[in-house]
SETORKOL-383966 format. One record per atom (N, C-alpha, C, O): atom name; chain; y, z, x. Coordinates in Angstrom, 3 decimals, padded with zeros to 6 digits, always signed. Example, Ala and Ser with C-alpha at 12.3 -4.5 7.8 and 13.67 -1.06 7.14 Angstrom:
REM SETORKOL-383966
{site "N","A",{-005.690,+007.800,+013.190}}
{site "CA","A",{-004.500,+007.800,+012.300}}
{site "C","A",{-003.300,+007.800,+013.200}}
{site "O","A",{-003.319,+008.465,+014.236}}
{site "N","A",{-002.250,+007.080,+012.850}}
{site "CA","A",{-001.060,+007.140,+013.670}}
{site "C","A",{+000.030,+007.870,+012.900}}
{site "O","A",{+001.138,+008.039,+013.409}}
END
This chain:
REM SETORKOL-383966
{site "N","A",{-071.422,+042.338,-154.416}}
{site "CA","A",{-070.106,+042.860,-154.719}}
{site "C","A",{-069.095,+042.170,-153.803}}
{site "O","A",{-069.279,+042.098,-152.588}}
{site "N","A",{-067.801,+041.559,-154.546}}
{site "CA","A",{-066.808,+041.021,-153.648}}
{site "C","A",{-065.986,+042.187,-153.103}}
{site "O","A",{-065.925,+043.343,-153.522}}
{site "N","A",{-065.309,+041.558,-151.975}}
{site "CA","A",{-064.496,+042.797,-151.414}}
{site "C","A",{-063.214,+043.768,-152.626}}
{site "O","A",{-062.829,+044.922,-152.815}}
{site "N","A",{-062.996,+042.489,-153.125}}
{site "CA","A",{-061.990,+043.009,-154.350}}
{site "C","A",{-062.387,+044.325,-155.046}}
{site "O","A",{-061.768,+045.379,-154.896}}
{site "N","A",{-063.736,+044.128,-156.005}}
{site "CA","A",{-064.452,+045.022,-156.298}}
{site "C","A",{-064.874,+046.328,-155.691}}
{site "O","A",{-064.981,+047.372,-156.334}}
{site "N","A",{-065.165,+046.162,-154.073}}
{site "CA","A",{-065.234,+046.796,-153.062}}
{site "C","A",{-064.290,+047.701,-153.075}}
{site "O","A",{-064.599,+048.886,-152.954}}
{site "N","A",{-062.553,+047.187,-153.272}}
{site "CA","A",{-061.356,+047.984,-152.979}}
{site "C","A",{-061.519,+048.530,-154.136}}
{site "O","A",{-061.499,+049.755,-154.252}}
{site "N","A",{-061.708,+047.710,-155.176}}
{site "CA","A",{-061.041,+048.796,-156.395}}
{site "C","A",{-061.867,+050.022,-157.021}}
{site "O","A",{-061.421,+050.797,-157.867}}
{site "N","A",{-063.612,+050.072,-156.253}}
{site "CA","A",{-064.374,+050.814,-156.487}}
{site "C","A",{-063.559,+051.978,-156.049}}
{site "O","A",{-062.920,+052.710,-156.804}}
{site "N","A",{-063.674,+052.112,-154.303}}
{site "CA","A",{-062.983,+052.888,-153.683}}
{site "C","A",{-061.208,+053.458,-154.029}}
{site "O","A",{-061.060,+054.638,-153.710}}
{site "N","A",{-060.461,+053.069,-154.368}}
{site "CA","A",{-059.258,+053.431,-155.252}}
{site "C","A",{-060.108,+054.314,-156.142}}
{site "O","A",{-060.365,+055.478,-155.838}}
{site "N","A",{-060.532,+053.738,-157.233}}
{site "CA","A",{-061.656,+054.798,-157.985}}
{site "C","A",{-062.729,+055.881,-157.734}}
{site "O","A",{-063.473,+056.624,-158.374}}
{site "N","A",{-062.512,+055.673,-156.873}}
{site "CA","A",{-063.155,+056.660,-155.919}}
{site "C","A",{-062.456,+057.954,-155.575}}
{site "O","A",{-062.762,+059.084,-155.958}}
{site "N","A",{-061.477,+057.593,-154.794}}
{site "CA","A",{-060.034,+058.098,-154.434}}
{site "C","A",{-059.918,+059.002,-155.457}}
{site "O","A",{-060.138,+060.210,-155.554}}
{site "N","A",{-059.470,+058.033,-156.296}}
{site "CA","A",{-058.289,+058.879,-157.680}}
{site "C","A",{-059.807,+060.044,-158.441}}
{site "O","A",{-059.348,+060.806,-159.293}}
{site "N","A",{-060.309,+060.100,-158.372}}
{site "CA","A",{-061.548,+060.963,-159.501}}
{site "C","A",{-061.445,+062.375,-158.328}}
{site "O","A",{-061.426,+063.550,-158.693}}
{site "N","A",{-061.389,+061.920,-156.931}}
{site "CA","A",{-062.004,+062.362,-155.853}}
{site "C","A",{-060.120,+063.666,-155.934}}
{site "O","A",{-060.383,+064.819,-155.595}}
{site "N","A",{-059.546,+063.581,-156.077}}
{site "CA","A",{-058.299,+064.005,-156.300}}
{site "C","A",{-058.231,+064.272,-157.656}}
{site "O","A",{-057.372,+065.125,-157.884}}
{site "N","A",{-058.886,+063.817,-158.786}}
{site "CA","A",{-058.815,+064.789,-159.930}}
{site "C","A",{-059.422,+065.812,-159.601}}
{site "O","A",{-058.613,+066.731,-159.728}}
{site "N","A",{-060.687,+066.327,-159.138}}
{site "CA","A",{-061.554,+067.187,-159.437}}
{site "C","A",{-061.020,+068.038,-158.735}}
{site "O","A",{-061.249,+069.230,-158.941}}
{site "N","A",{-060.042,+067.552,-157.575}}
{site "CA","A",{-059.375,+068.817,-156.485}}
{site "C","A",{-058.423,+069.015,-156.741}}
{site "O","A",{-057.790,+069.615,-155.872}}
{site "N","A",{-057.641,+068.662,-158.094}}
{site "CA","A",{-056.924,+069.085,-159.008}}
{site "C","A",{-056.578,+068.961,-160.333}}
{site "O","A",{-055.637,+068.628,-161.054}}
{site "N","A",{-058.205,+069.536,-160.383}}
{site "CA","A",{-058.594,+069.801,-161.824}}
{site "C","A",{-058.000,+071.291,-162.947}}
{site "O","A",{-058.071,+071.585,-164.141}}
{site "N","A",{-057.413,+071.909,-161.649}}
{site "CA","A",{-056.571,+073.224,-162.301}}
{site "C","A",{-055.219,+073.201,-162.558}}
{site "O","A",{-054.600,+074.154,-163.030}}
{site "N","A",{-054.647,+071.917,-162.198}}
{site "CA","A",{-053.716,+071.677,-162.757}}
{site "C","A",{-053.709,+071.406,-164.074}}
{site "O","A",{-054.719,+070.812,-164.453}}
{site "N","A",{-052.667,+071.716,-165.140}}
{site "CA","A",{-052.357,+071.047,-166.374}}
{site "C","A",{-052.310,+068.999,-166.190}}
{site "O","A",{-052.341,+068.624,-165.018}}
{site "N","A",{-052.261,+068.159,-166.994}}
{site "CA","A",{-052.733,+067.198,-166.662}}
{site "C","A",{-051.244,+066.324,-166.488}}
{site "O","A",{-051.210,+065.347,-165.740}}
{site "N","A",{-049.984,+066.789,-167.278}}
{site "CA","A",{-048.877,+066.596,-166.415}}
{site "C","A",{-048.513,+067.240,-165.368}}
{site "O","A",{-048.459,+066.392,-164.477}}
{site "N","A",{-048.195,+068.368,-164.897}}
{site "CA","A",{-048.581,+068.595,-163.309}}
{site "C","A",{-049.455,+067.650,-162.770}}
{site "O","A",{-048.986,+067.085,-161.781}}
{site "N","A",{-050.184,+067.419,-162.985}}
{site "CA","A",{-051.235,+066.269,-162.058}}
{site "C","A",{-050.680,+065.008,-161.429}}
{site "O","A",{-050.730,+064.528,-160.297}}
{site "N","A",{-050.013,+064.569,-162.831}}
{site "CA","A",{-049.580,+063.343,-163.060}}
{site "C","A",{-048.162,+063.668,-161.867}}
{site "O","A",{-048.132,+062.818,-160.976}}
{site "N","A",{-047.380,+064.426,-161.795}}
{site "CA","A",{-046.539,+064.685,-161.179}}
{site "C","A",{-046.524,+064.514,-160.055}}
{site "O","A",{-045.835,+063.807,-159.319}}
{site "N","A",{-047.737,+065.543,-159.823}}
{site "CA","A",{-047.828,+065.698,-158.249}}
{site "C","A",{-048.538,+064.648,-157.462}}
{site "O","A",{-048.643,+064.835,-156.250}}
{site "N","A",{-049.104,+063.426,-158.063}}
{site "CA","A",{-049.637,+062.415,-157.777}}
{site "C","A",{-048.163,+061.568,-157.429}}
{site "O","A",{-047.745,+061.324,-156.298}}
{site "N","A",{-047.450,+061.163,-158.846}}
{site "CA","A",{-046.148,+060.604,-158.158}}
{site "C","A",{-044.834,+061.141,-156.988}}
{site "O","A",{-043.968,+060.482,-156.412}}
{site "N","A",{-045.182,+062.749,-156.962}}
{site "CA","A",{-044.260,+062.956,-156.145}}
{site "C","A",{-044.830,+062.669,-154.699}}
{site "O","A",{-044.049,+062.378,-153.793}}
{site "N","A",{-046.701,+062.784,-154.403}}
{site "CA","A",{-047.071,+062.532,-153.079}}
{site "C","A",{-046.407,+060.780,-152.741}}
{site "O","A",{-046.033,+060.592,-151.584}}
{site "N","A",{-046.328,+059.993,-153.400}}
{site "CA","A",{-046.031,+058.499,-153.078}}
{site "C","A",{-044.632,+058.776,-152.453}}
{site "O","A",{-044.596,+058.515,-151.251}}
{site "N","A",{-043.378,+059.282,-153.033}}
{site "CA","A",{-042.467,+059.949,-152.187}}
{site "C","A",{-042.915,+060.916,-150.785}}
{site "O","A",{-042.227,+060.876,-149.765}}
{site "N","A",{-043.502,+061.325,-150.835}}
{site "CA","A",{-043.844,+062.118,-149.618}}
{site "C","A",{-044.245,+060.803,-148.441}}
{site "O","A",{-043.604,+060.359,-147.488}}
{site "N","A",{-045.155,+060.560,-148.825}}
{site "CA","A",{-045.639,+059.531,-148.187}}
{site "C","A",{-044.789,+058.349,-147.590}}
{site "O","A",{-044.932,+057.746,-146.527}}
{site "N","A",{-043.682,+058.171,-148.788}}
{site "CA","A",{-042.691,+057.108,-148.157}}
{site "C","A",{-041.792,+057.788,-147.272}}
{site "O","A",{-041.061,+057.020,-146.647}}
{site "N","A",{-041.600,+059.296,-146.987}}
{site "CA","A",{-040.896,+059.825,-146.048}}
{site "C","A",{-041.549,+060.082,-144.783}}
{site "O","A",{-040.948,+060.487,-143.788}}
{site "N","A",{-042.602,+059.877,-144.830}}
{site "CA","A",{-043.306,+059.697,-143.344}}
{site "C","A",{-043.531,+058.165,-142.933}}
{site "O","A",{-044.149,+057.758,-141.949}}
{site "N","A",{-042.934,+057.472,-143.842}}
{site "CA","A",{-042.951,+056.015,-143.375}}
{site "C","A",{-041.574,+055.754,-142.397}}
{site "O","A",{-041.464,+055.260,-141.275}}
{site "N","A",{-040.426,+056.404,-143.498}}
{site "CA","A",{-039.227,+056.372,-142.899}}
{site "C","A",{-038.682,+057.608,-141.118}}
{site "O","A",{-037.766,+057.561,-140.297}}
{site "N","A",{-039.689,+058.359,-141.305}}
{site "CA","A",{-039.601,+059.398,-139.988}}
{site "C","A",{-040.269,+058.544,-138.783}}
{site "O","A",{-039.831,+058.623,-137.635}}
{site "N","A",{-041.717,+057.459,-139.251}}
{site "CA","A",{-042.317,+056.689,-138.373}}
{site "C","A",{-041.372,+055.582,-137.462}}
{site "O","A",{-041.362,+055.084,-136.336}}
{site "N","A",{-040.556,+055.546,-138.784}}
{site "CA","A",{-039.814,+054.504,-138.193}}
{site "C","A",{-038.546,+054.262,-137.052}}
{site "O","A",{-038.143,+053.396,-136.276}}
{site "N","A",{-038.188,+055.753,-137.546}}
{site "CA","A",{-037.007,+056.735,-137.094}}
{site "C","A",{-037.864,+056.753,-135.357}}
{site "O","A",{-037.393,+056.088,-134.435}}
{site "N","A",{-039.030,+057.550,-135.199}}
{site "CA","A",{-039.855,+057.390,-134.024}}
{site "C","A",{-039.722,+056.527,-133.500}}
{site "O","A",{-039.066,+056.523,-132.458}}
{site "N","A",{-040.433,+055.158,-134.128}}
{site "CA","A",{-040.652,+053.955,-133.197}}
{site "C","A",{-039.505,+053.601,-132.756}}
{site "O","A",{-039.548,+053.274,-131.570}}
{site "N","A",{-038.292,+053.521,-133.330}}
{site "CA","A",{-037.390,+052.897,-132.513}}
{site "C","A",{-036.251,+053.390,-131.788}}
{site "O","A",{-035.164,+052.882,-131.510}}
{site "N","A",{-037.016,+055.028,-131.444}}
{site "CA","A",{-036.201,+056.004,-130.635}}
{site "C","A",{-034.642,+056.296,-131.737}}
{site "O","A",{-033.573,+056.500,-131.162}}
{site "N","A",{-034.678,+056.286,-132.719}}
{site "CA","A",{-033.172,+056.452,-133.430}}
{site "C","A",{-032.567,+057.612,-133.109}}
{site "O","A",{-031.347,+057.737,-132.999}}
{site "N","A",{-033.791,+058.925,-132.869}}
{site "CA","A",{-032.932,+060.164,-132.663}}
{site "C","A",{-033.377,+060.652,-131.499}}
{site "O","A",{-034.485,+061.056,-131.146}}
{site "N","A",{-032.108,+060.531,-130.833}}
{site "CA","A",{-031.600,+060.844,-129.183}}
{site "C","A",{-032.628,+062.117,-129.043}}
{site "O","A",{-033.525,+062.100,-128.200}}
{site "N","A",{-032.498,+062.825,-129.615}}
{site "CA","A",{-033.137,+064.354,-128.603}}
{site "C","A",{-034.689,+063.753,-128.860}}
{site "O","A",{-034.732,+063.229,-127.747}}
{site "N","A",{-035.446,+063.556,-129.196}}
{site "CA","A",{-036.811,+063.282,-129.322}}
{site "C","A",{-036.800,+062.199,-128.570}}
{site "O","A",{-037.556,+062.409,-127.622}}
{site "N","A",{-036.179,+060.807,-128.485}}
{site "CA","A",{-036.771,+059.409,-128.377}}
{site "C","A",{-037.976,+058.758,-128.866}}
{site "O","A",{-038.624,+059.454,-129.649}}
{site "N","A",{-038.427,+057.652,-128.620}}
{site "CA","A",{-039.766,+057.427,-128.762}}
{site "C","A",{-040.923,+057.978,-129.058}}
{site "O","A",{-041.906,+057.812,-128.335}}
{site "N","A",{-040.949,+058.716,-130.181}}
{site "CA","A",{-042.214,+058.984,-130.698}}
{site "C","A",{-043.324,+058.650,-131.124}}
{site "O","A",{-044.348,+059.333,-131.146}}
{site "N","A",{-043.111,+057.185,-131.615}}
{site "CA","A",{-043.869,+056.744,-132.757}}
{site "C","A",{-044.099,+055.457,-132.642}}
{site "O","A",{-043.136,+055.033,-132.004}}
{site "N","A",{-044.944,+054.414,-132.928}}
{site "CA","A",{-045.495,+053.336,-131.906}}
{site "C","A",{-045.328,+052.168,-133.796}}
{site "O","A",{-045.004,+052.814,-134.792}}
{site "N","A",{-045.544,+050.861,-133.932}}
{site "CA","A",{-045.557,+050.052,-134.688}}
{site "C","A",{-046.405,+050.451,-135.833}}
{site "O","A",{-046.021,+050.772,-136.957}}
{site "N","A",{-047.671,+050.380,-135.361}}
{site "CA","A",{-048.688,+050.794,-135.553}}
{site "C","A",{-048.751,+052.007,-136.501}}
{site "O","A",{-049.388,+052.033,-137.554}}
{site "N","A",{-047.791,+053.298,-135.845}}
{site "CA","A",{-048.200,+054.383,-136.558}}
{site "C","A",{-047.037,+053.968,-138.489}}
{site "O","A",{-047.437,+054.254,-139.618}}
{site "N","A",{-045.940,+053.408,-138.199}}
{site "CA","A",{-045.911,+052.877,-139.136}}
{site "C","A",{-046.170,+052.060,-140.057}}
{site "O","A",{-045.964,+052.179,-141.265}}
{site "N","A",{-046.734,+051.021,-139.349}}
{site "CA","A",{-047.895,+050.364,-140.625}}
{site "C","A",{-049.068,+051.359,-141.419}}
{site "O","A",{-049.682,+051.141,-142.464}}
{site "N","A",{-049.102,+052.180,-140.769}}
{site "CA","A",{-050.711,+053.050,-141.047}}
{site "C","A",{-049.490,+053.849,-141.944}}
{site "O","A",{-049.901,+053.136,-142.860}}
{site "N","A",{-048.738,+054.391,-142.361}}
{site "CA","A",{-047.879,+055.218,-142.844}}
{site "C","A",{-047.374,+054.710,-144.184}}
{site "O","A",{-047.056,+055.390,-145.160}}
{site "N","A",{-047.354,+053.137,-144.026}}
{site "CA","A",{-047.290,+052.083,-145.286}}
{site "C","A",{-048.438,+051.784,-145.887}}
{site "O","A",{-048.365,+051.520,-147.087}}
{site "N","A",{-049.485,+051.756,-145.367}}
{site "CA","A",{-050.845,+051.528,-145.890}}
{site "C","A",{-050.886,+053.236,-146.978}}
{site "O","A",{-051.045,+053.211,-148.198}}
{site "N","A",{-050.732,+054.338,-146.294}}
{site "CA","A",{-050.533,+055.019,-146.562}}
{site "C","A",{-049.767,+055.246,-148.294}}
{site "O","A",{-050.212,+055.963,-149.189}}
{site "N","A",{-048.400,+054.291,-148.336}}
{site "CA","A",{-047.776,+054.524,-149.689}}
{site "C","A",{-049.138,+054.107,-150.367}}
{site "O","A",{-049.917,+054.718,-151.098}}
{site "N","A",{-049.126,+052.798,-149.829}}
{site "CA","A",{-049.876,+051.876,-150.482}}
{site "C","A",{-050.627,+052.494,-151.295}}
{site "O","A",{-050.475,+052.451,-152.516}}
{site "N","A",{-051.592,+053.188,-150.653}}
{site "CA","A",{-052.862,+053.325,-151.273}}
{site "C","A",{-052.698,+054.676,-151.939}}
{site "O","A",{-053.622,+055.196,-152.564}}
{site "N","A",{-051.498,+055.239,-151.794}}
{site "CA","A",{-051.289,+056.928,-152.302}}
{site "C","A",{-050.550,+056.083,-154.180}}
{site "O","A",{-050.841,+056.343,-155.348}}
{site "N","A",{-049.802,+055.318,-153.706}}
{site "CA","A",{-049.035,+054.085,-155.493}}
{site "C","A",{-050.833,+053.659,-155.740}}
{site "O","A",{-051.218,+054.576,-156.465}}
{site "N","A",{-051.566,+053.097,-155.582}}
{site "CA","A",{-052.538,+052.382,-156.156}}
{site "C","A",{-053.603,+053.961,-156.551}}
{site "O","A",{-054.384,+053.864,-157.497}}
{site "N","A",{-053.562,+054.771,-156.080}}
{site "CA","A",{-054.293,+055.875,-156.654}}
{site "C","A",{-053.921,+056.420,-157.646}}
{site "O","A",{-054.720,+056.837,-158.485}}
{site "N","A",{-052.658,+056.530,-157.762}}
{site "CA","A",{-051.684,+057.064,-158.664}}
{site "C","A",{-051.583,+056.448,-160.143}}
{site "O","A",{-051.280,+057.089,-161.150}}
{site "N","A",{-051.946,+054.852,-160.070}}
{site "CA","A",{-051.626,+053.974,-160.820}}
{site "C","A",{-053.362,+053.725,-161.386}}
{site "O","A",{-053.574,+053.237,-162.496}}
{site "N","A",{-054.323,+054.074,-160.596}}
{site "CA","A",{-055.348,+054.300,-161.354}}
{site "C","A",{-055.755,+055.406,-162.533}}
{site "O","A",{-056.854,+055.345,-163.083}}
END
């Protein structure tokens, strides 16, 4: 198995692994709440970012490079589940 195959098993994996744990949803609700997590997800990209570069005075520095890449990997793979 190439790694390709590898990823897209796992995406498939993912997405079945998230039907069955919301399998009591109606199947638009599903569909919904799958696209609204990719928004969710992109708002913890944008709060990561807000962190890393100290933007808001009363907190400062929260949040390291790192935790925003992992926060983008994050859309990433929350759009490619979605889209399976």
């Amino acid at each position: 198995m190439n790694s390709t195959s590898g990823i897209s098993r796992g995406i498939s994996d993912l997405s079945e692994w998230i039907d069955e744990a919301n399998s009591h949803l109606p199947p638009e609700a599903a569909t919904w709440a799958r696209l609204a997590k990719i928004t969710e997800e992109a708002g913890e990209v944008v709060a990561a970012h807000i962190g890393a570069t100290g933007q808001n005075p009363r907190k400062g520095v929260t949040h390291t490079r790192a935790d925003v890449e992992a926060e983008l990997l994050d859309v990433a793979l929350t759009a490619l589940a979605a889209l399976e």
